[in-house]
C-alpha positions in Angstrom: 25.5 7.6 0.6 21.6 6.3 1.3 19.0 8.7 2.2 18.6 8.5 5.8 16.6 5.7 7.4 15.7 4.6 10.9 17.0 1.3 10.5 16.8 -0.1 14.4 15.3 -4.0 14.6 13.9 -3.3 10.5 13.1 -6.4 8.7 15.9 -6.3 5.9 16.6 -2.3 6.7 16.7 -1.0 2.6 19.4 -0.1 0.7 20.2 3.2 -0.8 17.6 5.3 -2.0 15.1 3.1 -0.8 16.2 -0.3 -2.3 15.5 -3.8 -1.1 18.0 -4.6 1.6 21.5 -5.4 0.2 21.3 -8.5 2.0 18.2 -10.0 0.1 20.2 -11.9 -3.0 22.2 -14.0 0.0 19.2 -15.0 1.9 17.4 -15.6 -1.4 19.9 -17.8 -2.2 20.9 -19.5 1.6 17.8 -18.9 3.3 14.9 -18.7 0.9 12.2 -19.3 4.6 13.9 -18.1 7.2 13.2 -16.1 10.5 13.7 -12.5 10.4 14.1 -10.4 13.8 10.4 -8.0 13.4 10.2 -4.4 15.2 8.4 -6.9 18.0 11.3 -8.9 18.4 9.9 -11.4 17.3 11.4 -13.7 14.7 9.4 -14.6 12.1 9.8 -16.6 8.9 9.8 -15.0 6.1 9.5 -16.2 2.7 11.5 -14.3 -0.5 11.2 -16.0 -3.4 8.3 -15.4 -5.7 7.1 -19.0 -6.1 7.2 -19.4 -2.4 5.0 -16.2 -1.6 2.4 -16.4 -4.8 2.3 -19.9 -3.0 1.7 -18.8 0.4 -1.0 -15.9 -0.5 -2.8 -18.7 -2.4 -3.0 -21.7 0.1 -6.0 -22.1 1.7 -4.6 -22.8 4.8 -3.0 -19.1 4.9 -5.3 -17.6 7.5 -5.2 -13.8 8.4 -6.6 -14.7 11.7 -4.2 -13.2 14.1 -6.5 -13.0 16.9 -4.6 -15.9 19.4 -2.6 -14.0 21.9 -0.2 -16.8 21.7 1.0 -16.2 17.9 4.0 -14.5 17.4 3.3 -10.5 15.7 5.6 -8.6 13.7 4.6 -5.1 15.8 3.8 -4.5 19.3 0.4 -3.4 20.7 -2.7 -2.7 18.9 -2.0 -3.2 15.2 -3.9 -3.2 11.6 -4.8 -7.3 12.4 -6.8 -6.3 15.6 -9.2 -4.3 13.0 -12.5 -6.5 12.9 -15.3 -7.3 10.5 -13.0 -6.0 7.7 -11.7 -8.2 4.4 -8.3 -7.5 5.1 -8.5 -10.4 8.3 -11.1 -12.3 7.3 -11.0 -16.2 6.3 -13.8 -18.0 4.2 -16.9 -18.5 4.4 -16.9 -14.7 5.6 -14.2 -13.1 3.6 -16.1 -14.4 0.8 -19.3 -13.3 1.7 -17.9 -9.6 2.2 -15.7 -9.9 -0.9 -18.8 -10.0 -2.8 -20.7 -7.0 -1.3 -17.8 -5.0 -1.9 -16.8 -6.2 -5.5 -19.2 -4.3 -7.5 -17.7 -0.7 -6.2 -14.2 -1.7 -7.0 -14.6 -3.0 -10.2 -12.3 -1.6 -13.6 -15.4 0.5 -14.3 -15.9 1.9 -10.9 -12.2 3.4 -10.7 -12.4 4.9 -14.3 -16.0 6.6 -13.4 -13.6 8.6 -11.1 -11.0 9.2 -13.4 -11.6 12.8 -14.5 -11.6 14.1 -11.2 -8.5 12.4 -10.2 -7.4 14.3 -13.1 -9.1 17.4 -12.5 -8.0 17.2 -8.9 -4.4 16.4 -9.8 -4.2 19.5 -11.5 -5.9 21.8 -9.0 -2.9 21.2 -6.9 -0.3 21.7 -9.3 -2.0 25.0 -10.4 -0.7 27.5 -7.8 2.4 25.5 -6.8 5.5 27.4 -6.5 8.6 26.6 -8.3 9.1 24.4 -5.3 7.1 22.3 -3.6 7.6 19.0 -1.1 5.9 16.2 -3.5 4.8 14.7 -0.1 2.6 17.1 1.9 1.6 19.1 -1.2 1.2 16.8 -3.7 0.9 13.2 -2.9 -1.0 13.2 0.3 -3.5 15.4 -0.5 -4.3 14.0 -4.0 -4.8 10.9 -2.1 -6.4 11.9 0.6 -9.1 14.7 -1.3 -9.8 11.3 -3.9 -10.9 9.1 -0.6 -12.7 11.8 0.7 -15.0 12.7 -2.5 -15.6 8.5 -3.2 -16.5 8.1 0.4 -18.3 11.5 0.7 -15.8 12.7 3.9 -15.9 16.7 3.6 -12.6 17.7 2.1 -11.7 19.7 5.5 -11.5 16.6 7.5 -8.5 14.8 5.4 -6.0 16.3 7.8 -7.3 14.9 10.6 -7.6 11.2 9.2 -4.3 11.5 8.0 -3.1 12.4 11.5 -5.1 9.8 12.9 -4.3 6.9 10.4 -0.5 7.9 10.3 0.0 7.6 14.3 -2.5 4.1 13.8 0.0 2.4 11.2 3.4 3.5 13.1 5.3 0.4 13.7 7.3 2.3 16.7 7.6 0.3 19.8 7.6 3.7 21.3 3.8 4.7 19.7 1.8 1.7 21.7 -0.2 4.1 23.6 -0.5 6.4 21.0 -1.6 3.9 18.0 -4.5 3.1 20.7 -5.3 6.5 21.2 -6.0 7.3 17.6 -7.7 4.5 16.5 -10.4 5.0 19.3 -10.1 8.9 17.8 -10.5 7.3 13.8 -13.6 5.0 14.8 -15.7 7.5 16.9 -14.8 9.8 13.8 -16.1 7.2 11.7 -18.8 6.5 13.5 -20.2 9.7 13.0 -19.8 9.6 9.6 -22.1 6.8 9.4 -24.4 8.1 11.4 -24.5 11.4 9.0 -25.1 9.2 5.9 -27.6 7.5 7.2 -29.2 10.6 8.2 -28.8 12.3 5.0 -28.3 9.4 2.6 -26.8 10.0 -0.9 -25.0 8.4 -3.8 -21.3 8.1 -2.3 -19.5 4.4 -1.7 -20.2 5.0 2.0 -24.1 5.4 1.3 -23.7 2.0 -0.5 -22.5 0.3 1.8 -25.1 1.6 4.4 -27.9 0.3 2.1 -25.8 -3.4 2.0 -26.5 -3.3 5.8 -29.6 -0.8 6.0 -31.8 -3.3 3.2 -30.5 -6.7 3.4 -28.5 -6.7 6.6 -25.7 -8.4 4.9 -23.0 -6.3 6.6 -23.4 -5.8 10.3 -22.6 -2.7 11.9 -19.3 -3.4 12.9 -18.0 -4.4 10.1 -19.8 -1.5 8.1 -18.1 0.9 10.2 -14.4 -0.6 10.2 -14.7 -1.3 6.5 -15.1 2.3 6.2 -12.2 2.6 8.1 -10.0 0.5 6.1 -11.2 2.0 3.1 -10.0 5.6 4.6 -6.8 4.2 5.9 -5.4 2.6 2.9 -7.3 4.2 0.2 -4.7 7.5 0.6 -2.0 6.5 3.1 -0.7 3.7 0.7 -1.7 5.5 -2.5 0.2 8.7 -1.4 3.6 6.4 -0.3 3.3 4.9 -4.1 3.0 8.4 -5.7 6.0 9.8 -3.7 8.5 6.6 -3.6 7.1 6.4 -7.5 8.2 10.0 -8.3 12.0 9.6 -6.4 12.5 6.6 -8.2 11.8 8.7 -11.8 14.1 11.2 -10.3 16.5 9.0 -10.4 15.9 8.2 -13.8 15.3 11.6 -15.4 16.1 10.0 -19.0 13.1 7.7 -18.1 10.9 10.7 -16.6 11.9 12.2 -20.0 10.5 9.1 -22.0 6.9 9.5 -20.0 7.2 13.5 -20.9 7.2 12.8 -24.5 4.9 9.4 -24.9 1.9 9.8 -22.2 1.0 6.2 -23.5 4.0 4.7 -21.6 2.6 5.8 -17.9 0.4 2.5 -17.5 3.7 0.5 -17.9 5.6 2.8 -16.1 3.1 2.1 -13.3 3.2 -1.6 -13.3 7.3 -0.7 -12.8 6.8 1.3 -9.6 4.4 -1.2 -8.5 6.8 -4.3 -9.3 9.8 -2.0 -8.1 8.9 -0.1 -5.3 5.9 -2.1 -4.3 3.7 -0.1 -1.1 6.9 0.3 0.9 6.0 -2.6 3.2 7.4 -6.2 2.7 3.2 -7.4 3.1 0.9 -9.0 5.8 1.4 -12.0 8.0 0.3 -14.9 7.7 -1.2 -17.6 10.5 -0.8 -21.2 8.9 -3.3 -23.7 9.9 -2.4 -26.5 8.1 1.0 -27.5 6.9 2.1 -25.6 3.8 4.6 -26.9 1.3 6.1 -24.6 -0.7 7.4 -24.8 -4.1 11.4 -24.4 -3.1 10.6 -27.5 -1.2 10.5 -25.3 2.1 7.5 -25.9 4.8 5.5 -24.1 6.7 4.5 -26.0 9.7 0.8 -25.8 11.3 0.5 -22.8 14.0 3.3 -20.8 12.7 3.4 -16.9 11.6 4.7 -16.5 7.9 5.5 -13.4 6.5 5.3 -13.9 2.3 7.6 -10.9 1.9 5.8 -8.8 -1.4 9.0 -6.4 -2.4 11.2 -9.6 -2.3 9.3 -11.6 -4.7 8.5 -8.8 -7.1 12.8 -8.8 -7.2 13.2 -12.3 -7.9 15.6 -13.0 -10.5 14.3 -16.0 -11.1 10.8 -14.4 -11.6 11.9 -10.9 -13.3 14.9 -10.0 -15.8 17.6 -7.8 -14.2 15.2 -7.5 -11.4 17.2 -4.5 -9.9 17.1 -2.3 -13.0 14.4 0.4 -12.7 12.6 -0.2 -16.7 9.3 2.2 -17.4 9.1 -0.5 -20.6 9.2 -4.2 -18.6 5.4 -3.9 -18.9 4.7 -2.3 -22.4 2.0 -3.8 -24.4 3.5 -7.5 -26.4 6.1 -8.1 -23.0 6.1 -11.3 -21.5 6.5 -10.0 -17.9 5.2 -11.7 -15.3 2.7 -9.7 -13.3 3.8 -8.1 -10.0 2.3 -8.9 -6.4 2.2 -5.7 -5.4 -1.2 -5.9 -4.8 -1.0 -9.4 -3.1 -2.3 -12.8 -5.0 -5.0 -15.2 -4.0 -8.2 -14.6 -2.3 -6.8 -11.5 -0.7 -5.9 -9.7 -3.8 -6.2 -6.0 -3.1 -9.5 -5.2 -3.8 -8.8 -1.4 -4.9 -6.3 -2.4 -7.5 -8.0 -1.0 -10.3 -8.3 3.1 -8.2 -4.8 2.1 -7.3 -3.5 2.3 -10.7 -6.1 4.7 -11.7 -4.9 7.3 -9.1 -1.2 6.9 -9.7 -1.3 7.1 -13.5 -3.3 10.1 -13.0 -1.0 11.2 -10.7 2.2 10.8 -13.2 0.0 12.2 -16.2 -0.3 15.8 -14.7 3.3 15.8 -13.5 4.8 15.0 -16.8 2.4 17.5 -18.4 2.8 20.2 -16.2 6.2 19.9 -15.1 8.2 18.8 -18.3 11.8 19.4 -16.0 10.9 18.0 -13.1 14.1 17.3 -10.2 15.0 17.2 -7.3 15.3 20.5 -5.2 17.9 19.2 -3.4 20.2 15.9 -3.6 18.8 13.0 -3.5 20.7 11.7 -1.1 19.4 14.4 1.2 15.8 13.6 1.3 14.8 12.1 4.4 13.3 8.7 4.9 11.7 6.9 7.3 11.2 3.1 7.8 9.0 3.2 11.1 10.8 -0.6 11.2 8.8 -2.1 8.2 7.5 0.7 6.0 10.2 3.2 4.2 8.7 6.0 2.4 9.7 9.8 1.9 9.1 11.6 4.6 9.6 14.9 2.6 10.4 15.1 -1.1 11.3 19.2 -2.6 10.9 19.1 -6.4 11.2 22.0 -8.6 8.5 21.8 -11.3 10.1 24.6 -13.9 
C-alpha cells in the first residue's frame, strides 16, 4: 500500500511513503534528459542524474528568467517565477548584487544567534501537547512559521494568515489559477504594510535591515525590498515545516534509527544531511531557461531557448553519486564519511541562501523530539497518513504521533 497521493499529470508521481517515483532507475538509465509531462501539460526536459543537474545549476547560461510568455512553464497561471526583484529569479550582474546585500544575515553565525529560541520555541510546543498530536499543524508549521515571524519581526498572531496565504500561492492545481492570484495580491498588500510599520517604528529585526539596505544606500529598491520579504516569509516556514514533517515520517519508519538519535544527540546533524539528501524539500527543484547551449556531462545537450528542469530529489538518489542510494542511513554523513554533499539546497550561484537556518531549524526541531518524546510513533499506520502532491510537491498533509 502507499500513503494516498493525488497523482493526476505529477512529474514522476512518488512511490510508497513518499519515495522517488518507481520509475526513476529506468529513466536514469534510458532517458537520463528527457521530457516529462508537468501539471501545465507541458513537457519539459528534465535532467536525473547528479552530474547532469550540479551541471545545469552551475552553467552560466542557466537563466531563471522565465518572464517570455513563449517559454514552456511547469504550472499554469501566476506562479513563484512571476515574483520580481527577488534572488530566486534573478541572473547576474543583479543576482549578484542582491546576493551580497543579503549574505551577511544568512551567514553560519546568523542562524546559530537564533539557535536558542528555535530551541526554546521547539519546546514551548511540545510542552502542553497531548499524548497525541498531528506533527503537521501542531508541530512543524508552527515551529516554522513562529521562527520566521520573530527573525522578520511579523507579530506571532499573523502566521496563520501567511500560511493561508502562501499555501493557496504555491498550489500547483490547475484548478487554484484564480485563487493563487487572489492570495498573492492578499500576501503583498500584507507585506506591504509590514514595511511600512518598520519603517515607521524601526528596530533590530532582518526586515529593519533590509529597510536600512534600501532606506541609506538605496541599494535595494522598493520592489524588490518588499518581495524579498515575501520570499523570505514564503519559504522561510512553508519549506522548513514540509522538511520537519516528511523528516519525522521517514524516522518513523525507522524507529531503530529514531532510537539511535534518542540515545546519541550528536548524530542529529548527520541525520539531517540524510533527510536533506533523502527526502530533499518535497519538490523535484526550479526550472531552468537556457540561453546558450549547455552540454552536459552524460554527453546530453540542452539546446539554446529551452526549459530544463535539473530534477534535485533525482540527483540526490543517484547511484552513481550515493551508495545504496534508496537506503534511508542517519550515519551516510557522520564525521570521517566520504559522502558526497546533497543538493538539496540547489548548487551554483543559486545555492539556497538560508541553508545554514535550514539546518539550524530542523536539527532543533529533531533535538526536542528525541528528548521529549523518547517513544515517538505513529498514531495510526503509516500507510494511512494522507499525502498530497498538488502535482509536484508531496508532503504530509496530516501526520498523528503519540509522544509517550
Amino acid at each position: 500500500m502507499t500513503a494516498t497521493h493525488e497523482t493526476a499529470r505529477a512529474a514522476m508521481p512518488p512511490g510508497p511513503y513518499g519515495t522517488l517515483s518507481p520509475t526513476l532507475a529506468e529513466r536514469r538509465s534510458s532517458a537520463p534528459l528527457a521530457p516529462m509531462t508537468m501539471p501545465s501539460g507541458a513537457d519539459i526536459l528534465t535532467a536525473v542524474n547528479y552530474d547532469d543537474v550540479q551541471g545545469i545549476l552551475a552553467c552560466p547560461g542557466s537563466s531563471r528568467d522565465l518572464t517570455d510568455p513563449a517559454l514552456q512553464r511547469p504550472i499554469d497561471g501566476l506562479t513563484i517565477e512571476d515574483v520580481p526583484g527577488v534572488l530566486l529569479n534573478m541572473d547576474p550582474p543583479d543576482h549578484s548584487r542582491q546576493r551580497r546585500i543579503l549574505r551577511s544575515a544568512f551567514t553560519v553565525q546568523a542562524a546559530e544567534r537564533w539557535r536558542q529560541s528555535c530551541h526554546a520555541l521547539a519546546h514551548e510546543l511540545l510542552d502542553p501537547a497531548s499524548a497525541v498530536i498531528d506533527l503537521v499543524a501542531e508541530y512543524a508549521l508552527p515551529l516554522a512559521s513562529r521562527m520566521i515571524c520573530q527573525v522578520l519581526g511579523i507579530p506571532a498572531a499573523d502566521y496563520q494568515r501567511f500560511h493561508t496565504w502562501s499555501t493557496a500561492f504555491l498550489s500547483t492545481s490547475s484548478e487554484s489559477v484564480q485563487g493563487r492570484m487572489e492570495a498573492y495580491a492578499s500576501f503583498m498588500e500584507y507585506v506591504t504594510r509590514l514595511v511600512d510599520s518598520h519603517r515607521a517604528n524601526p528596530g533590530d529585526d532582518l526586515l529593519d535591515e533590509l529597510i536600512r539596505a534600501h532606506d541609506e544606500g538605496d541599494q535595494l529598491t522598493e520592489t524588490e525590498l518588499v518581495n524579498i520579504a515575501f520570499m523570505i516569509i514564503t519559504a522561510g516556514h512553508e519549506t522548513t515545516a514540509m522538511m520537519v514533517s516528511r523528516g519525522v515520517f521517514r524516522l518513523l519508519l525507522h524507529p531503530q534509527q529514531y532510537q539511535s538519535l534518542v540515545e546519541d544527540p550528536a548524530l542529529i546533524p548527520s541525520a539531517v544531511e540524510e533527510i536533506l539528501r533523502y527526502d530533499g524539500p518535497g519538490s523535484p527543484g526550479l526550472v531552468r531557461h537556457a540561453t546558450t547551449t549547455v552540454e552536459l556531462p552524460s554527453g546530453a545537450v540542452v539546446p539554446p531557448g529551452t526549459v530544463v528542469l535539473p530534477h534535485l530529489a533525482a540527483a540526490n538518489h543517484d547511484p552513481q553519486a550515493f551508495r545504496c542510494p534508496e537506503r534511508f542511513d542517519i550515519r551516510r554523513y557522520e564525521k570521517g564519511t566520504d559522502t558526497r554533499g546533497h543538493l538539496a539546497f540547489g548548487y551554483g550561484p543559486h545555492y539556497c541562501l538560508g541553508h545554514a537556518f535550514a539546518r539550524m531549524e530542523l536539527q532543533e526541531a529533531l533535538r526536542a523530539l528525541t528528548s521529549r518524546a523518547p517513544a515517538l510513533r505513529c498514531a495510526i499506520p503509516l500507510q494511512d497518513a494522507p499525502w498530497t502532491t498538488q502535482g509536484i510537491t508531496h508532503k504530509p498533509v496530516r501526520l498523528p504521533v503519540r509522544l509517550a
